[in-house]
C-alpha positions as CSV (number, residue, x, y, z in Angstrom):
1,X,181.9,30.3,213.6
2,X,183.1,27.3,212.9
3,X,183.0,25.0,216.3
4,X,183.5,21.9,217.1
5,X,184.7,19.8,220.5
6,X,186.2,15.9,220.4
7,X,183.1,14.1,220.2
8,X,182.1,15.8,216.9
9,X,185.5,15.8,215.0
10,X,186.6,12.1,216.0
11,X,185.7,10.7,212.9
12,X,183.8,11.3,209.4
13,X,180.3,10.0,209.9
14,X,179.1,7.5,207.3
15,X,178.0,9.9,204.0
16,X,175.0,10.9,203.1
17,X,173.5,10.5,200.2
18,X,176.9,10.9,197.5
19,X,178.7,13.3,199.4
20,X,182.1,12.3,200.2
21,X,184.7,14.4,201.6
22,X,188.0,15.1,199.8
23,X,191.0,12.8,200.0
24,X,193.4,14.9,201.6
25,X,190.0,15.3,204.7
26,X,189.7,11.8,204.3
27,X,193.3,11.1,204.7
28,X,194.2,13.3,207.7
29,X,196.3,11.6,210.1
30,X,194.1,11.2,213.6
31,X,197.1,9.9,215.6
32,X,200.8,10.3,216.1
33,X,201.6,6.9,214.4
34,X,199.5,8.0,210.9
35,X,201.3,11.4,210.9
36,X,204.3,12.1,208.3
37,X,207.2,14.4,208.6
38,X,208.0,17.4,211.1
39,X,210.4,14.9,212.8
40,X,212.8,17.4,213.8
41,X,209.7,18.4,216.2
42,X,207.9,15.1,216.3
43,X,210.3,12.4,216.7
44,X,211.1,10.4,219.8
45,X,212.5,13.0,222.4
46,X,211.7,16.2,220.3
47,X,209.9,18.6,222.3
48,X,206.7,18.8,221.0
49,X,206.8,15.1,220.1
50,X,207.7,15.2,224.2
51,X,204.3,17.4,225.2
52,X,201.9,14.9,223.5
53,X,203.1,11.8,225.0
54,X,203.3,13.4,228.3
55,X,199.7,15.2,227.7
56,X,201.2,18.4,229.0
57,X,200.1,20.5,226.3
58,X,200.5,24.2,226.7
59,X,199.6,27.3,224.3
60,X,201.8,27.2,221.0
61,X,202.2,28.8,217.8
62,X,202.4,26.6,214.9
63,X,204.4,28.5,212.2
64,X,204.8,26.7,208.6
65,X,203.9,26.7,204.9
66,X,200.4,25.7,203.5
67,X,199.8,21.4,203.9
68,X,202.8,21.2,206.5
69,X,200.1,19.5,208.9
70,X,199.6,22.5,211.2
71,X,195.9,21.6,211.4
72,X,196.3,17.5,211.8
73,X,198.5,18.5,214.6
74,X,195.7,20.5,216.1
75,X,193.9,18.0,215.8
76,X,196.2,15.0,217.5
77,X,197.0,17.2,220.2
78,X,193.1,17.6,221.2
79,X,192.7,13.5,221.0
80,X,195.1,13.3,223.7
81,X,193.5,15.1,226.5
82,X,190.0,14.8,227.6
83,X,189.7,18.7,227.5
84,X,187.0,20.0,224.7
85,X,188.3,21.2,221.7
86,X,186.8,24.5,219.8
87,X,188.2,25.3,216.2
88,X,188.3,28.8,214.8
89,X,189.4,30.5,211.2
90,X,190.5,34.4,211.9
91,X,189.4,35.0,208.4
92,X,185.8,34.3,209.2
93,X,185.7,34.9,212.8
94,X,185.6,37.5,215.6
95,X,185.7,39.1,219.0
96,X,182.2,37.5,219.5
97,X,183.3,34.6,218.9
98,X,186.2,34.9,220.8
99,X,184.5,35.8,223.6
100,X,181.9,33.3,223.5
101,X,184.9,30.4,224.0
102,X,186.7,32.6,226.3
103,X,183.2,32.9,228.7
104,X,183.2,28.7,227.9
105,X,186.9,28.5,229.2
106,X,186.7,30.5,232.4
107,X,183.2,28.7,233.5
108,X,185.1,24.6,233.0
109,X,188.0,26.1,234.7
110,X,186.3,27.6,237.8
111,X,184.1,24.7,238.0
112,X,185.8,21.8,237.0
113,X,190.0,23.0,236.8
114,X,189.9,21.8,233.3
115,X,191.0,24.3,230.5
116,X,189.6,24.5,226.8
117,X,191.7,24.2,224.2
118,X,191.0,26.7,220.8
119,X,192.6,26.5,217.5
120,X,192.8,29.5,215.3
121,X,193.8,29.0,211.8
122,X,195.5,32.2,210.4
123,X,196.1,34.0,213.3
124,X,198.0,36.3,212.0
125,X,194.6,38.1,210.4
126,X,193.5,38.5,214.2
127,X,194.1,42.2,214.7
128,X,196.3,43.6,218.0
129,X,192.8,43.9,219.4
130,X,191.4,40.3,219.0
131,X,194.8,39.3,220.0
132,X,195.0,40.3,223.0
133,X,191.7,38.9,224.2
134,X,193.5,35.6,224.8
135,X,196.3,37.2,227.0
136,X,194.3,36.4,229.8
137,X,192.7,33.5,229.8
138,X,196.0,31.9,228.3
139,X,198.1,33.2,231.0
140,X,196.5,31.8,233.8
141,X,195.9,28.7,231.5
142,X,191.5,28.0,231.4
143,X,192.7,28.4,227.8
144,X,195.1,26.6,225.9
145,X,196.3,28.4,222.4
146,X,197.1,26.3,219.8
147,X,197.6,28.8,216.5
148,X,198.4,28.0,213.2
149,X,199.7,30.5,210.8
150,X,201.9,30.9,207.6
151,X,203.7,34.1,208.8
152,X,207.2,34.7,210.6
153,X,205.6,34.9,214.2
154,X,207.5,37.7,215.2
155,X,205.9,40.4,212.6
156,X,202.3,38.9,212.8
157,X,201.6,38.0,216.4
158,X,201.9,40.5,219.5
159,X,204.9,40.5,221.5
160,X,202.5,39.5,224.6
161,X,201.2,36.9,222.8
162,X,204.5,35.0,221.9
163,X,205.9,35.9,225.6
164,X,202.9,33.4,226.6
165,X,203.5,30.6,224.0
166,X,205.9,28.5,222.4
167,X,206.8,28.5,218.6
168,X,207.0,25.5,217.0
169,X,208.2,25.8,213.7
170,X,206.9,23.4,210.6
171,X,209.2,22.7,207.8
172,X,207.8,22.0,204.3
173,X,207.2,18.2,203.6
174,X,210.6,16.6,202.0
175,X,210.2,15.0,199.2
176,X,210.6,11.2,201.1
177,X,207.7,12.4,203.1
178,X,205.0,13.4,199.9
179,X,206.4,9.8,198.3
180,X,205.2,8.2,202.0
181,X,201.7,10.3,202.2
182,X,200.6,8.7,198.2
183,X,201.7,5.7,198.8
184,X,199.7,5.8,201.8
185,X,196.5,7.1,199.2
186,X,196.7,4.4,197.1
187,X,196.7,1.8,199.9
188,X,194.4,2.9,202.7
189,X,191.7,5.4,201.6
190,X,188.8,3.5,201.2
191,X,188.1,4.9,197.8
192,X,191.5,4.8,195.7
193,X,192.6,1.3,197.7
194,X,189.6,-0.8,195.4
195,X,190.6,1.0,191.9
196,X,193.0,-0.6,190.5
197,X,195.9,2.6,189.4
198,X,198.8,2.4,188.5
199,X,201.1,5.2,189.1
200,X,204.6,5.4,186.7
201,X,206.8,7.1,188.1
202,X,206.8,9.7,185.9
203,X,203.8,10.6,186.7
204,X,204.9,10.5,190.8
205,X,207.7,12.4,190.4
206,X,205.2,15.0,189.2
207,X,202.7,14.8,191.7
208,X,205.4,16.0,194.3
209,X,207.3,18.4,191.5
210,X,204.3,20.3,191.3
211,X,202.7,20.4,194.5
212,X,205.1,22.8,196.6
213,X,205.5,21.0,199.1
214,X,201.9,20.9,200.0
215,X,200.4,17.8,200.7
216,X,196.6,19.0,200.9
217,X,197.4,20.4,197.2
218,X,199.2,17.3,196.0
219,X,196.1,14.9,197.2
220,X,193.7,17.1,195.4
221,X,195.9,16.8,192.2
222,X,196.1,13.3,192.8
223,X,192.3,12.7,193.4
224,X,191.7,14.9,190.3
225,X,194.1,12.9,187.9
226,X,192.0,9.6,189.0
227,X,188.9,10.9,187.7
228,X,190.3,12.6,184.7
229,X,192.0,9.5,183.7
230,X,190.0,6.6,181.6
231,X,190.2,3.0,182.9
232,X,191.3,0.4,180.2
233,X,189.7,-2.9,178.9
234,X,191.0,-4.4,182.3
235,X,190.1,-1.3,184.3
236,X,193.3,-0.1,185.3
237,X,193.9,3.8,185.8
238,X,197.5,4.5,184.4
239,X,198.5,8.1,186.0
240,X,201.5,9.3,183.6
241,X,202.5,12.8,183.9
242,X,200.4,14.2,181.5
243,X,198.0,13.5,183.5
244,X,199.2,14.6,186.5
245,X,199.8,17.9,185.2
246,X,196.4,18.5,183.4
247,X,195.3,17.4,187.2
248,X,197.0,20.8,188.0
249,X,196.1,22.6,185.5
250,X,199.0,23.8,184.3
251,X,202.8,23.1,184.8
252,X,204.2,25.0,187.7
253,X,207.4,26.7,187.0
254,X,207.2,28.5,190.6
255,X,205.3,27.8,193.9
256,X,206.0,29.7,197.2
257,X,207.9,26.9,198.8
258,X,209.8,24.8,196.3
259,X,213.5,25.1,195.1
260,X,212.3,27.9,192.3
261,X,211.1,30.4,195.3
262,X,214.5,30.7,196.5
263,X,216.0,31.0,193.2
264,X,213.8,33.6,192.1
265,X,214.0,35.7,195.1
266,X,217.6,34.9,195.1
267,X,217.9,37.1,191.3
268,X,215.9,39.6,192.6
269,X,218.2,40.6,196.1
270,X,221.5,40.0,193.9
271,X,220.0,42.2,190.9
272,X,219.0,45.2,193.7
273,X,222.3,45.0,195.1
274,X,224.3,44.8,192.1
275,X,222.2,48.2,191.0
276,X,220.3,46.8,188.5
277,X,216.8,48.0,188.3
278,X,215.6,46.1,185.1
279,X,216.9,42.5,186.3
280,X,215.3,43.3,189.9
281,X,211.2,44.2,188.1
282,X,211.5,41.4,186.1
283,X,212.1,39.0,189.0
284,X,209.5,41.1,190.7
285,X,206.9,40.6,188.1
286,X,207.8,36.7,188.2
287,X,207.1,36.5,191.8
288,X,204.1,38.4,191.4
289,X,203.0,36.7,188.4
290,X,203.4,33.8,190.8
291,X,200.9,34.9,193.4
292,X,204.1,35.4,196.1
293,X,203.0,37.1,199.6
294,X,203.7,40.7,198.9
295,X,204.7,41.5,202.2
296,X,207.6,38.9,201.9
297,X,209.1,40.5,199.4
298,X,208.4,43.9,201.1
299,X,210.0,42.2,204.2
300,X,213.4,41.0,201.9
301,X,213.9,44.7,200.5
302,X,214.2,46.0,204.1
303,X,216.5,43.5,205.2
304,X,218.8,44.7,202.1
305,X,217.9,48.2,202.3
306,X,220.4,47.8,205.8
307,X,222.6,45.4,205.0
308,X,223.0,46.5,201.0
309,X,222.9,49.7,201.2
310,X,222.9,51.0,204.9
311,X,224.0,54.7,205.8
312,X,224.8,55.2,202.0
313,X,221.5,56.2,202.1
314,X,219.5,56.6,205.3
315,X,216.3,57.0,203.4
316,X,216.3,54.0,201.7
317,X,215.2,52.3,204.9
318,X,212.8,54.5,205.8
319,X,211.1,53.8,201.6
320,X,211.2,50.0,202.7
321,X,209.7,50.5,205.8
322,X,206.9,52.6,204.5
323,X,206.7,50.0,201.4
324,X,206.0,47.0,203.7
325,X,203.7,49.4,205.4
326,X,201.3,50.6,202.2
327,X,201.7,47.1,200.6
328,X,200.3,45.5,203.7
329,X,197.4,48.5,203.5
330,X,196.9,48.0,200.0
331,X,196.9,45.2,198.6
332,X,197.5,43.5,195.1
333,X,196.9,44.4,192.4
334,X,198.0,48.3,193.3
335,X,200.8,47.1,195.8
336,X,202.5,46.1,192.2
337,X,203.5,49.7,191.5
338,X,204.5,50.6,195.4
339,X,206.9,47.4,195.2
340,X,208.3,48.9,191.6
341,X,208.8,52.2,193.1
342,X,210.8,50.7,196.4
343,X,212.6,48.4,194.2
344,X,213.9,50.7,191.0
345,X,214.6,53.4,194.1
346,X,217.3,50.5,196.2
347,X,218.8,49.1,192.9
348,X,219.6,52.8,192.3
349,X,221.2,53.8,195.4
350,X,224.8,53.8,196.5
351,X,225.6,51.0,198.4
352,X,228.0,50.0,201.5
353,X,227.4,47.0,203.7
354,X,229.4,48.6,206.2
355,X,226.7,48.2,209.1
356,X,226.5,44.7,208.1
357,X,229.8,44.2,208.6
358,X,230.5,46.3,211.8
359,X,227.4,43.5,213.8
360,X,229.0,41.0,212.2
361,X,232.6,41.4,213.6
362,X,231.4,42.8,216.7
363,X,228.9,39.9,217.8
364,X,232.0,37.3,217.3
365,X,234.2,39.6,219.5
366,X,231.6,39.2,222.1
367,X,231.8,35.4,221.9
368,X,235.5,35.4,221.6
369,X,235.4,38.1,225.0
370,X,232.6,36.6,227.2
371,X,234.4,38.1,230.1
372,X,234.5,41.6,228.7
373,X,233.5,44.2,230.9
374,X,231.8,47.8,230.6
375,X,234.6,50.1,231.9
376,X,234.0,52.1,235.4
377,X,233.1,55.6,233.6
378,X,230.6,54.6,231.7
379,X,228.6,52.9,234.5
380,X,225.6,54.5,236.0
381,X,225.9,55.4,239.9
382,X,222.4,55.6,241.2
383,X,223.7,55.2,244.9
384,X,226.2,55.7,247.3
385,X,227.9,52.4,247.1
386,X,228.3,52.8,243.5
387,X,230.0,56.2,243.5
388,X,232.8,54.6,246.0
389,X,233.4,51.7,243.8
390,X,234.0,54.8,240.8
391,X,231.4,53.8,239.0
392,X,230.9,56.3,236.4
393,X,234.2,58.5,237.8
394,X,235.7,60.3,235.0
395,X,233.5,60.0,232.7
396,X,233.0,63.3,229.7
397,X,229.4,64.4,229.0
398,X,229.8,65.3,225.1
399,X,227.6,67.9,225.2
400,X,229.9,70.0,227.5
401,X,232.8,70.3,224.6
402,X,233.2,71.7,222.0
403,X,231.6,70.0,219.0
404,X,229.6,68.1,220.9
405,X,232.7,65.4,221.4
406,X,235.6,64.7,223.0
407,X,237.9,61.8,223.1
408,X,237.3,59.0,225.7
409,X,237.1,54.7,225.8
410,X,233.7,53.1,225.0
411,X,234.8,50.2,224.6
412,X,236.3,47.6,227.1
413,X,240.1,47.7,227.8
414,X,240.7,44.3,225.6
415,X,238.8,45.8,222.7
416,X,239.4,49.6,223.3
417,X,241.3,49.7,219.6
418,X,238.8,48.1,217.7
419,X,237.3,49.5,214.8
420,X,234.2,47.8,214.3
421,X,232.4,50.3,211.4
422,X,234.0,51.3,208.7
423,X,232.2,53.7,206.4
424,X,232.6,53.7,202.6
425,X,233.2,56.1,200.3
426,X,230.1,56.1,198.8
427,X,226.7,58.3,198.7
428,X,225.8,59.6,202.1
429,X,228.4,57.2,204.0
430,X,231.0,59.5,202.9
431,X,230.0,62.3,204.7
432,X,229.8,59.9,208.0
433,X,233.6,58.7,207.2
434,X,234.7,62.8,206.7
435,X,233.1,63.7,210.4
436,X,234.3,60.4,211.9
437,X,237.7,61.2,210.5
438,X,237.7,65.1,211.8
439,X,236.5,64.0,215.4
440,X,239.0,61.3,216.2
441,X,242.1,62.1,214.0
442,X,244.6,59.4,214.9
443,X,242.8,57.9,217.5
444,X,240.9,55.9,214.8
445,X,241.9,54.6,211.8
446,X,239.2,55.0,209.3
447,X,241.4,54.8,205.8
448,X,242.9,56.7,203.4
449,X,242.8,60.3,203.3
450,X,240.0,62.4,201.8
């Protein structure tokens, strides 16, 4: 278990012998005024940005990509209350850890009203289990949460766990940022600051090109290309982007975060839509190639398995459900063939984005309508009051006609002739439209005849 409170993590002791941490360690920002980006959270009069200065810190979630500065955050935040700080990875760590800083918490809160504060890194690899050992302690506040992780909150942390914290999301590091943190390299670190490099732009351009957004992996590149490079006559390091590239190992056409993710994700919805199972495994096999999160694109082919393709075929929900579920069991490199099943199987089926359209036009009706009202017959009357006001007066229970239907309003009386969903005649959705069309006759307008 990796521990450590204020005292210890202030600053890097003097080295030892030759060790000497890396740049991006030796580089991490240990106040507010050394820390770049976020400033959509961070600025003056943002809300987290608002917590720190006040030192009213309570439990949050800190959701962003790899190098965003979820960590240096952590770290700020502890500086600025005198409360002890213990640091966690949920990759290496367990319920006897937890415990053991839980058991901490509840003792300096009972004796001296101060809570702890605990960092987990990648809590989203906690289990429900581990998870819920916090509830407690964060509720009534001996422990303050501060977690970092990489995955959307709402599929990787327990609904009781968000209801207690507050998400603060971290965007990846714009491009004016990464230009800031190197120039900051060059000039303070104790190390680069006495070489004497010269960086061409060309070779700049590439250290943020390649690095995805992520400053940790950019400082390593950069750190790397300094050593790899060979002083002249006058000693000067020239970093061109050959060597900035050779720092990386290789060229990167794709990384998780950067403008080619999108794009390549991007071919891969539009080529499952537009029924096209070769175009959708070879953007598949890119991503994977790649090293993308598996359960992201397991995540993206439920999203269009509803909107794409909907009830012209049910079951094609239910295949990305269970996909997002084995690949998450699995695992690379066998989750390959579960995503190449799920995928060939929704770039084959009929599609209709009927649903998607029905929410769509309904949740702008209820903006346009705020006053809209659920009509008296549809209102439950648990009491007497109720029942004299007509609440739920005249209203048909289906299952006592014939069919199982009859005609009545569901809607309220400014919107009782909208049509909201309109099934296609395609696959499965056709069979909906027929029934639909057989129960309510003129009432509804659902097109053309069958």
């Amino acid at each position: 278990m990796d521990l450590f409170n204020n005292n210890a993590n202030n600053t890097h002791k003097k080295n030892e012998g030759n060790f000497l941490p890396p740049l991006a360690e030796r580089l991490r920002p240990k106040t507010m005024s050394e820390f770049i980006g976020q400033r959509h959270i961070l600025g003056e009069g943002k809300p987290l940005r608002n917590m720190i200065d006040s030192k009213f810190i309570r439990s949050m979630i800190l959701w962003g990509p790899p190098g965003s500065g979820k960590t240096t955050l952590a770290g700020i935040i502890a500086k600025t209350v005198d409360y002890e700080f213990y640091k966690i990875s949920a990759v290496s760590s367990g319920v006897k850890d937890l415990r053991e800083i839980i058991d901490k918490a509840n003792i300096s809160f009972k004796h001296y009203k101060k809570p702890l504060i605990i960092f987990i890194d990648e809590i989203h690899r906690f289990n429900k289990a581990q998870q819920d050992l916090l509830l407690h302690s964060v509720e009534e506040g001996s422990l303050i949460l501060i977690g970092a992780t990489t995955e959307n909150p709402s599929f990787e942390i327990n609904s009781p766990v968000l209801s207690r914290v507050t998400v603060f999301t971290l965007n990846p590091l714009f491009e004016e940022d990464l230009n800031l943190i190197i120039d900051r390299a060059l000039t303070t670190d104790d190390v680069l600051s006495k070489k004497k490099i010269i960086l061409e732009k060309d070779g700049k351009n590439a250290l943020v090109r390649y690095s995805g957004s992520d400053a940790r992996i950019m400082l390593n590149a950069l750190e790397l290309a300094v050593n790899l490079a060979k002083p002249d006559e006058s000693g000067n390091i020239t970093l061109n982007a050959k060597i900035i590239e050779d720092a990386y190992l290789r060229k990167s056409r794709y990384d998780k975060t950067g403008e080619e993710h999108y794009n390549t994700i991007s071919a891969f919805i539009k080529s499952l839509r537009g029924s096209d199972p070769d175009g959708a495994v070879f953007w598949l096999a890119k991503m994977l190639d790649s090293g993308e999160d598996v359960k992201f694109i397991a995540r993206r082919m439920i999203i269009l398995a509803s909107e794409d393709i909907g009830n012209a075929e049910p079951d094609a929900l239910n295949l990305a459900v269970s996909c997002f579920n084995a690949v998450n069991t699995v695992g690379m490199p066998e989750a390959r063939i579960i995503l190449s099943q799920t995928a060939t199987y929704l770039a084959g089926c009929p599609k209709s984005n009927a649903s998607y359209l029905a929410i769509e036009e309904a949740l702008n009706d209820v903006k346009k309508f705020p006053g809209a009202v659920v009509p008296l017959h549809l209102r439950n009357a648990p009491t007497k009051l109720m029942k004299d006001l007509d609440y739920h007066k005249g209203y048909k229970y289906s299952h006592n006609y014939k069919n199982h239907f009859t005609e009545q309003t569901y809607l309220p009386a400014e919107l009782s002739s909208r049509i909201y969903y309109r099934p296609e005649d395609t696959g499965k959705e056709k069979e909906i439209k027929t029934r639909l069309k057989t129960l309510w006759g003129k009432s509804k307008d659902y097109g053309g005849d069958e």
